[in-house]
ZADO-1210 file (C-alpha; in nm, 4 decimals, padded with zeros to 6 digits):
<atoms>
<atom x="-00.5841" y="01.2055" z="-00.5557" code="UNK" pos="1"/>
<atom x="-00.8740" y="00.9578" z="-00.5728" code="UNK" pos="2"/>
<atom x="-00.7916" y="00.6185" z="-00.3526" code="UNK" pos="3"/>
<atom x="-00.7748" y="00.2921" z="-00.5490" code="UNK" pos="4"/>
<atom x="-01.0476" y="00.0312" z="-00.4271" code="UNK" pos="5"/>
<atom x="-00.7840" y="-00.2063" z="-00.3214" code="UNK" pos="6"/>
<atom x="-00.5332" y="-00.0040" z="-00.2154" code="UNK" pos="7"/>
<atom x="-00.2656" y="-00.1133" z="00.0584" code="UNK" pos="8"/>
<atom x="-00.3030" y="00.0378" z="00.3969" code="UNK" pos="9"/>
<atom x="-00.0456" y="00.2802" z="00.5290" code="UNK" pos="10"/>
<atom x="00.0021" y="00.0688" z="00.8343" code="UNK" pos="11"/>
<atom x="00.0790" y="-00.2300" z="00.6141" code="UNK" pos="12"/>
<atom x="00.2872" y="-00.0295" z="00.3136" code="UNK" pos="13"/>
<atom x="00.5324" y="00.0153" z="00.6318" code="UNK" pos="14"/>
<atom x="00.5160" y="-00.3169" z="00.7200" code="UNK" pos="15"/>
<atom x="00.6192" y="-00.4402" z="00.4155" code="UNK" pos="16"/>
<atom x="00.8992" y="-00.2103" z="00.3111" code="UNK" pos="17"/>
<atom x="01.0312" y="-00.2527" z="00.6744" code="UNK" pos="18"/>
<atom x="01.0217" y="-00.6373" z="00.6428" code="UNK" pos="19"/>
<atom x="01.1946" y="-00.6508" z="00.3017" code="UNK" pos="20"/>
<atom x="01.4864" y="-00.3385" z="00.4058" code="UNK" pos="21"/>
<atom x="01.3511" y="-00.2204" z="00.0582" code="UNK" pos="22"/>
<atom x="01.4600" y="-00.4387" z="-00.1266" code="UNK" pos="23"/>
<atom x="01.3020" y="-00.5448" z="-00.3913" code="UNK" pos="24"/>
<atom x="01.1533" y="-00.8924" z="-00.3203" code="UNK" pos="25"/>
<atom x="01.2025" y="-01.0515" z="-00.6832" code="UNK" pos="26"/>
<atom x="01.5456" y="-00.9847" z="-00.7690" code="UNK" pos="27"/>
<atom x="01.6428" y="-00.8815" z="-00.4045" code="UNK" pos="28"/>
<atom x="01.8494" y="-00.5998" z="-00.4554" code="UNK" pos="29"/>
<atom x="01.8349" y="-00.2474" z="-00.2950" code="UNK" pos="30"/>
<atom x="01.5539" y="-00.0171" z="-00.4679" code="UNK" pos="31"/>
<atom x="01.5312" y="00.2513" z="-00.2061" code="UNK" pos="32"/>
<atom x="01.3085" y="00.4796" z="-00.3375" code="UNK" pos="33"/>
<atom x="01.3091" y="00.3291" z="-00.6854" code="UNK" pos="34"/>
<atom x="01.0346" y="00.0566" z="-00.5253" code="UNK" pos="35"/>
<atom x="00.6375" y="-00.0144" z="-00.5495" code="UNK" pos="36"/>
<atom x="00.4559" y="-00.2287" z="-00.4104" code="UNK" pos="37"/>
<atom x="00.2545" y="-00.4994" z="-00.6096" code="UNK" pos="38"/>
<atom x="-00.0618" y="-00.6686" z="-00.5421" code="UNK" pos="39"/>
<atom x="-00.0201" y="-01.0269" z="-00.6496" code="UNK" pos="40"/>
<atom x="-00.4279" y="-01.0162" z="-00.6772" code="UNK" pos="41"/>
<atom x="-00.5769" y="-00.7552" z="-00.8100" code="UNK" pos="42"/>
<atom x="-00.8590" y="-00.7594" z="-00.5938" code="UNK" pos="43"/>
<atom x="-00.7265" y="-00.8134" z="-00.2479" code="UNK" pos="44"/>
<atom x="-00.5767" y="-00.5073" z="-00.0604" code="UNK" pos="45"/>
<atom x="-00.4348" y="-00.7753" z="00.2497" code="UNK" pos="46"/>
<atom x="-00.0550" y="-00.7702" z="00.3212" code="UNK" pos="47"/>
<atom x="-00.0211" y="-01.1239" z="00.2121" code="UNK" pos="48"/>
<atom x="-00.1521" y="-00.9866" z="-00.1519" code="UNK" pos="49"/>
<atom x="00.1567" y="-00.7113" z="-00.1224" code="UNK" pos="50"/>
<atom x="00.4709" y="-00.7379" z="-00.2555" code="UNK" pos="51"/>
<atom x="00.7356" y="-00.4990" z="-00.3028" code="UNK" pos="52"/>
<atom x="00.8981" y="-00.4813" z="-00.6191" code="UNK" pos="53"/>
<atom x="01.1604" y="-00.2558" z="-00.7939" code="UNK" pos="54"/>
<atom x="01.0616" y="-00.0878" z="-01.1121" code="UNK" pos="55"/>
<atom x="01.1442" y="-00.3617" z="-01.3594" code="UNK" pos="56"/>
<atom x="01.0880" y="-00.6640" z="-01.1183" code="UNK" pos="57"/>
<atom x="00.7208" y="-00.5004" z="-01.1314" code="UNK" pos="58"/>
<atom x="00.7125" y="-00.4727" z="-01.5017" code="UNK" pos="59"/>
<atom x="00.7883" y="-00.7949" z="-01.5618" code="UNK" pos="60"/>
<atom x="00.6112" y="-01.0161" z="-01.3441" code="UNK" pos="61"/>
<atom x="00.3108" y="-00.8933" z="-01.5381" code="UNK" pos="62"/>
<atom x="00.5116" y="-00.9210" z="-01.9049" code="UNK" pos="63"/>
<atom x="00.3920" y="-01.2449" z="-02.0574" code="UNK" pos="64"/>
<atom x="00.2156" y="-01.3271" z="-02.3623" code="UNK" pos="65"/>
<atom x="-00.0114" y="-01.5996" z="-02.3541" code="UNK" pos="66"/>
<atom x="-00.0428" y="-01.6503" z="-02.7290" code="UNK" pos="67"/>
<atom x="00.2926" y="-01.7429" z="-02.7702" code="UNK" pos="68"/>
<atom x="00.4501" y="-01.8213" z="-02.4649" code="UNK" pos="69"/>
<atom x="00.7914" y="-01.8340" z="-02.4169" code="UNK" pos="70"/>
<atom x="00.9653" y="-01.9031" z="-02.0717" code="UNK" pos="71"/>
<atom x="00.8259" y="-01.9553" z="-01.7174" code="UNK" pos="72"/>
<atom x="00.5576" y="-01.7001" z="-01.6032" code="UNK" pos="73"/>
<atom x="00.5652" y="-01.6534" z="-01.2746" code="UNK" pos="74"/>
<atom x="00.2653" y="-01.7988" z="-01.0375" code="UNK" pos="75"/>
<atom x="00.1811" y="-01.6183" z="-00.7506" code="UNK" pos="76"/>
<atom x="00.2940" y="-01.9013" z="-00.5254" code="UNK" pos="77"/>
<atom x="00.6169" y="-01.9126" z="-00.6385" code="UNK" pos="78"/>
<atom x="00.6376" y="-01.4865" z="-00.5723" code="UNK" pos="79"/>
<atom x="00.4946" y="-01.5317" z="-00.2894" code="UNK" pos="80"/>
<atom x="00.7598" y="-01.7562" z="-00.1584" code="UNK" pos="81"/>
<atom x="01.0164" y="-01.5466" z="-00.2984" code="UNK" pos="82"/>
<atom x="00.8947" y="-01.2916" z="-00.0807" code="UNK" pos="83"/>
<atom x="00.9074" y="-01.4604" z="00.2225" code="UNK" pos="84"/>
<atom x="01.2607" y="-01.5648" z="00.1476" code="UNK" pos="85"/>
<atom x="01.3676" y="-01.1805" z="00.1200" code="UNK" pos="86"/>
<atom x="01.1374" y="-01.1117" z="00.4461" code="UNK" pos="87"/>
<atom x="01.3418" y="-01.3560" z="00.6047" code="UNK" pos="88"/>
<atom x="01.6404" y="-01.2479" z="00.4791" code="UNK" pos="89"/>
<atom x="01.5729" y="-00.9203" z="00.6377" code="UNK" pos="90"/>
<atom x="01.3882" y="-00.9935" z="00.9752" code="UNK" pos="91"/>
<atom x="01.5676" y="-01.3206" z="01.0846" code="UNK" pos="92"/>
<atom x="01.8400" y="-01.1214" z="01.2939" code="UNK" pos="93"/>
<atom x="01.4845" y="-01.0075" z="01.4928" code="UNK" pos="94"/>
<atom x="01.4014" y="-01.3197" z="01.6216" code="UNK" pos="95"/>
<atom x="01.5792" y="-01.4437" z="01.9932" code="UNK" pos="96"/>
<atom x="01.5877" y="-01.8063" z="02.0770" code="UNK" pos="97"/>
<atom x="01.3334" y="-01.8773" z="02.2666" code="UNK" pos="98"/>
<atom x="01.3392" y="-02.2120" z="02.4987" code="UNK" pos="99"/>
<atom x="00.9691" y="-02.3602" z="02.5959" code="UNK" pos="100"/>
<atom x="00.8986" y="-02.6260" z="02.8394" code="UNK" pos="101"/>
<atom x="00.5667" y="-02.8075" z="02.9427" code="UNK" pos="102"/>
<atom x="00.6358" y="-02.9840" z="03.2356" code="UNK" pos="103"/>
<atom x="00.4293" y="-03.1228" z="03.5352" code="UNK" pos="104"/>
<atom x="00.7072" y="-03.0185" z="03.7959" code="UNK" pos="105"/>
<atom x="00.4976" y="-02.8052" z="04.0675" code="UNK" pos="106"/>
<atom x="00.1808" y="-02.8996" z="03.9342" code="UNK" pos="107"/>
<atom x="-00.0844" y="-03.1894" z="04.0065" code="UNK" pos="108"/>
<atom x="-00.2889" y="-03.3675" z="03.6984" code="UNK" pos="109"/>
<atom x="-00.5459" y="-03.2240" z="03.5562" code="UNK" pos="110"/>
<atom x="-00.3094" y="-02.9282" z="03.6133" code="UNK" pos="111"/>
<atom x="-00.0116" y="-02.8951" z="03.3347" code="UNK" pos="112"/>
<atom x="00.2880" y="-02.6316" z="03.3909" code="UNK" pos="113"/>
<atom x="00.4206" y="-02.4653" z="03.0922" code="UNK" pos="114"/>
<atom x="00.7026" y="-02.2146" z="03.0439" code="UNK" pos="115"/>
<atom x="00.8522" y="-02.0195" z="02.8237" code="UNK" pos="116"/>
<atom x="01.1508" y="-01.8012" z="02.7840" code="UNK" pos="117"/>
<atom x="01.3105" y="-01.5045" z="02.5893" code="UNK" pos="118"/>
<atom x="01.6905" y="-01.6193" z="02.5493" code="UNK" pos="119"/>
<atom x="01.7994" y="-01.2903" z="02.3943" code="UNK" pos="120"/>
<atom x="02.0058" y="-01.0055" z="02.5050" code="UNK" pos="121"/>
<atom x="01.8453" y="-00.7655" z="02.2698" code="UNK" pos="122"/>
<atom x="01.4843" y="-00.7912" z="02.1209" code="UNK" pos="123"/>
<atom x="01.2183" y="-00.8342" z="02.2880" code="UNK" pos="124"/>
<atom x="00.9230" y="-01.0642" z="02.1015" code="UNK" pos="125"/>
<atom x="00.5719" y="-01.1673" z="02.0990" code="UNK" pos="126"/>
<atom x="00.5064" y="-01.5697" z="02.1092" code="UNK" pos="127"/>
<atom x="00.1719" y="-01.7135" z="01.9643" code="UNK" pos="128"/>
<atom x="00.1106" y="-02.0592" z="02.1098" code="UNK" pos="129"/>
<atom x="-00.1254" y="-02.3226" z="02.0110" code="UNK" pos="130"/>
<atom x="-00.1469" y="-02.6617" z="02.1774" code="UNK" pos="131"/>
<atom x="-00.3508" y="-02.9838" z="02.1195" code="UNK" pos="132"/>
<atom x="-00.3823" y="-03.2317" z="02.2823" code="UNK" pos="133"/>
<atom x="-00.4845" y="-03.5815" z="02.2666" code="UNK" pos="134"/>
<atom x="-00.4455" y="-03.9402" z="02.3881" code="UNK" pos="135"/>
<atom x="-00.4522" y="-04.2302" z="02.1952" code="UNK" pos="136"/>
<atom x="-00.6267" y="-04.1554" z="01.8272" code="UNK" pos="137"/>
<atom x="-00.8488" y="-03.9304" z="01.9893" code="UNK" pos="138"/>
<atom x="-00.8086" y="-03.5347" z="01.9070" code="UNK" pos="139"/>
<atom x="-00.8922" y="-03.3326" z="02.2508" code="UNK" pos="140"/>
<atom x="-00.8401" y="-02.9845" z="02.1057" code="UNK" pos="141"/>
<atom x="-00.6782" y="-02.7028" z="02.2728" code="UNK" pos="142"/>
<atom x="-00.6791" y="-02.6498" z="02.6438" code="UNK" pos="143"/>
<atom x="-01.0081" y="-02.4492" z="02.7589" code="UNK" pos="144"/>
<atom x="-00.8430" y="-02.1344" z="02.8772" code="UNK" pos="145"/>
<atom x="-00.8999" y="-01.7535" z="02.8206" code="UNK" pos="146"/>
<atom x="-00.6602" y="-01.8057" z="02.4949" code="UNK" pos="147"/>
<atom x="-00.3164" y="-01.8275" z="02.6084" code="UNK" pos="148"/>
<atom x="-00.2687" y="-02.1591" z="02.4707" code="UNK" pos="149"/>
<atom x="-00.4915" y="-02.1549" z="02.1495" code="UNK" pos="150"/>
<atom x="-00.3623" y="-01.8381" z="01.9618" code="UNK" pos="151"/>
<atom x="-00.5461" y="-01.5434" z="02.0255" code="UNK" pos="152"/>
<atom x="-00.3715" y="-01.4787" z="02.3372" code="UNK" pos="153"/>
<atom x="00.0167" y="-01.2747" z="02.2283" code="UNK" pos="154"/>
<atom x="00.2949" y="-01.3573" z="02.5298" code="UNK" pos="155"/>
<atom x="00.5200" y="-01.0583" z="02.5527" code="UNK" pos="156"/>
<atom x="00.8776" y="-01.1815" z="02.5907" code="UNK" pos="157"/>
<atom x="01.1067" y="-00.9120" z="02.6668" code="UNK" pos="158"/>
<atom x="01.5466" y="-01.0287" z="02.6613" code="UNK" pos="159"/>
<atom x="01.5575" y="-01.2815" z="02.9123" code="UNK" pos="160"/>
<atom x="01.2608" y="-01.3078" z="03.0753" code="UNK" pos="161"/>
<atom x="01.0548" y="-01.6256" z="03.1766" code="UNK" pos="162"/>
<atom x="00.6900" y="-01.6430" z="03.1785" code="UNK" pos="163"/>
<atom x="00.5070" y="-02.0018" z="03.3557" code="UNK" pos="164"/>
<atom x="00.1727" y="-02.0620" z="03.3280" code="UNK" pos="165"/>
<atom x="-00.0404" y="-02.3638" z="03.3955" code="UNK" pos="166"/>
<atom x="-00.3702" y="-02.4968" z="03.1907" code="UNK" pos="167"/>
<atom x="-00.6102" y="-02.8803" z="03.2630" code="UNK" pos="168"/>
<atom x="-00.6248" y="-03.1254" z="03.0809" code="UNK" pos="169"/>
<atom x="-01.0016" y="-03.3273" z="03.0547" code="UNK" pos="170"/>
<atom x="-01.0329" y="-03.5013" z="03.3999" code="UNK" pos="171"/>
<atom x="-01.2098" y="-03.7977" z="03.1970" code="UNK" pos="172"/>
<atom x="-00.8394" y="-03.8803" z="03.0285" code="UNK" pos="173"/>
<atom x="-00.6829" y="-03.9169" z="03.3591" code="UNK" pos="174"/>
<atom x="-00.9080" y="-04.2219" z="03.3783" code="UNK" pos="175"/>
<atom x="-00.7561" y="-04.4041" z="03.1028" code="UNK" pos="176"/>
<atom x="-00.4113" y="-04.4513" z="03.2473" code="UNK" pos="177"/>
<atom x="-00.2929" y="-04.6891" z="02.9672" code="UNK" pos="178"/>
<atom x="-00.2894" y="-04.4081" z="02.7328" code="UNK" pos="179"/>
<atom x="-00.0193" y="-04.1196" z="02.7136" code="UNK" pos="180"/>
<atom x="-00.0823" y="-03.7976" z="02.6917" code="UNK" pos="181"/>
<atom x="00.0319" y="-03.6042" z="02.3886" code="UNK" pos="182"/>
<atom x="00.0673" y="-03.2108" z="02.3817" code="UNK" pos="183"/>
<atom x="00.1397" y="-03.0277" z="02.0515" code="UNK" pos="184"/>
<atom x="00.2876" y="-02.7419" z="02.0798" code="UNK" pos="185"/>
<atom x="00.2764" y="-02.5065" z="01.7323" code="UNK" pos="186"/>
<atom x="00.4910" y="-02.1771" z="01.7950" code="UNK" pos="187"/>
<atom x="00.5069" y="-01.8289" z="01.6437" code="UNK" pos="188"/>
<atom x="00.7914" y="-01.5557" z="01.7279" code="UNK" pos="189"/>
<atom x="00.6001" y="-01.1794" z="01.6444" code="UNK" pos="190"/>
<atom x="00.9515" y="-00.9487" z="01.5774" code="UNK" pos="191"/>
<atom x="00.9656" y="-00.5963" z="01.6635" code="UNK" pos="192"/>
<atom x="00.7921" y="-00.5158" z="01.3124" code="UNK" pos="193"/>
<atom x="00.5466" y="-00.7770" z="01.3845" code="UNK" pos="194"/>
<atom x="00.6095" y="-01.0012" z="01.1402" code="UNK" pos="195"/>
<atom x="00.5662" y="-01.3585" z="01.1969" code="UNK" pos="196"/>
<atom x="00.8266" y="-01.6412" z="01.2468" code="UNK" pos="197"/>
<atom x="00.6123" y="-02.0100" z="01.2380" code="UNK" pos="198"/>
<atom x="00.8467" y="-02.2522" z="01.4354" code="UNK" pos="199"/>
<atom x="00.8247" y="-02.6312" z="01.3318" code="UNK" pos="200"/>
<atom x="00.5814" y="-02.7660" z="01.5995" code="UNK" pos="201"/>
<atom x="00.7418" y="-02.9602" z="01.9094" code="UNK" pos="202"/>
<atom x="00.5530" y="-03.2338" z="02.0834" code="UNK" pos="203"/>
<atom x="00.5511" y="-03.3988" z="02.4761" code="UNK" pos="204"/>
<atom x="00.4769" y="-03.6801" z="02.5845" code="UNK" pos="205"/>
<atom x="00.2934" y="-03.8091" z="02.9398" code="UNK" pos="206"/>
<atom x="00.2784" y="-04.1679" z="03.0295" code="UNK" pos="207"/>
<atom x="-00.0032" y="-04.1403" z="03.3274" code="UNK" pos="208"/>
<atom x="00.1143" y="-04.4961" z="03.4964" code="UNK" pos="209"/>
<atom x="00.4424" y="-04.3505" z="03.5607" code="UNK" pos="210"/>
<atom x="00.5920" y="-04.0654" z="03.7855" code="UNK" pos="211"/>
<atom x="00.8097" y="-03.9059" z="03.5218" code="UNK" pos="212"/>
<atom x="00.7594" y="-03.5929" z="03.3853" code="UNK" pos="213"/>
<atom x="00.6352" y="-03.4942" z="03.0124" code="UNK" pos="214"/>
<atom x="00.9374" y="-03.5782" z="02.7759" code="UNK" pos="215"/>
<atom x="00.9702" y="-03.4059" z="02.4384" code="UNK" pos="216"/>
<atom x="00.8721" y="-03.5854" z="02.1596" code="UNK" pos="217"/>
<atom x="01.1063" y="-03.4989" z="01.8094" code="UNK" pos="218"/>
<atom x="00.8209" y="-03.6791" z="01.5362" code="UNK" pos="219"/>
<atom x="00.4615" y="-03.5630" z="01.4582" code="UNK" pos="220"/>
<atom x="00.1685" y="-03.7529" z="01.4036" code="UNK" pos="221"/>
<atom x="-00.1616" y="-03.6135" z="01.2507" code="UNK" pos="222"/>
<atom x="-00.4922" y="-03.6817" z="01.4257" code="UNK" pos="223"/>
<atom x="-00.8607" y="-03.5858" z="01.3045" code="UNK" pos="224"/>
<atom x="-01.1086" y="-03.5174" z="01.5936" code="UNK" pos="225"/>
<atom x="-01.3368" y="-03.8478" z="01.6046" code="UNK" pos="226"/>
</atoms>
């Protein structure tokens, strides 16, 4: 049998199925066998294109006659987000609760501690971390590191186990001492079937005229690199 140009990857047909427990991702009920797996467009063969479907959930996303249209048709942002809900559905009781800390606690400015723990029993997970910094209204970026702390670095966090590491800030910052430092921290859990949990992103806060540590900060403000 002749391969479709845009076919789906084995690797990723797993994925899929194992994210959604086979079920199908529209109406959410069990297909088992009875499922396919759609591409949302047609000429895209990524995993974010894929969606599995049961046989008439399939049928009729495509069903819709646009000389006399009748109903909703479905976009495919709102299937796409339908999917995700059934991922989640399925893959939520993968993620642990992870605790992370940035802290200056056995550390000296420009050096910044930062730590980060597994508070499962059972799974072990992956963590993604991204922060930015910045003082004032100016955007610094992400610390210059070997990519632990701009996302192409993965943190393997097996049940209960604490990782620390440490990254600079500019030395030029430490100059203006009127100005906090801010650090943004945007997290992603990678389950066991590596899919990918996006935390809401968690800020701290260093005042560098005073001798207390960095304090989480609950709001977030946008800045644009000047």
């Amino acid at each position: 049998m002749a391969k479709r140009k845009y076919e789906f990857n084995a690797v990723d047909k797993i994925k899929v199925l194992l994210w959604c427990g086979r079920h199908c991702c529209l109406c959410g009920k069990f297909s088992g066998i009875g499922i396919e797996i759609a591409h949302l467009e047609k000429t895209k063969s990524d995993i974010d294109s894929a969606m599995p479907l049961c046989f008439d959930c399939h049928a009729s996303i495509g069903h819709y006659n646009k000389e006399h249209p009748r109903g909703k048709k479905y976009s495919v942002q709102e299937l796409k987000a339908r999917r995700d809900q059934i991922y989640e559905q399925h893959t939520r009781h993968l993620i642990s609760p992870v605790h992370y800390l940035i802290t200056q606690q056995n550390h000296q400015l420009p050096r910044v501690g930062f730590q980060i723990t597994n508070l499962g029993d059972t799974y072990p997970v992956k963590a993604k971390i991204v922060i930015t910094l910045s003082q004032g209204n100016k955007l610094l970026g992400t610390p210059e590191t070997k990519g632990h702390y701009n996302g192409k670095y993965l943190w393997n966090l097996n049940p209960r186990f604490t990782f620390g590491g440490n990254f600079a800030v500019p030395g030029t910052i430490l100059k203006n001492k009127s100005e906090p430092i801010k650090a943004k921290v945007d997290l992603t859990i990678i389950d066991i079937y590596d899919r990918e949990h996006v935390l809401l992103p968690g800020g701290y806060v260093k005042h560098l005229d005073q001798e207390m540590d960095w304090y989480a900060e609950p709001s977030e403000e946008e800045l644009k690199p000047q």
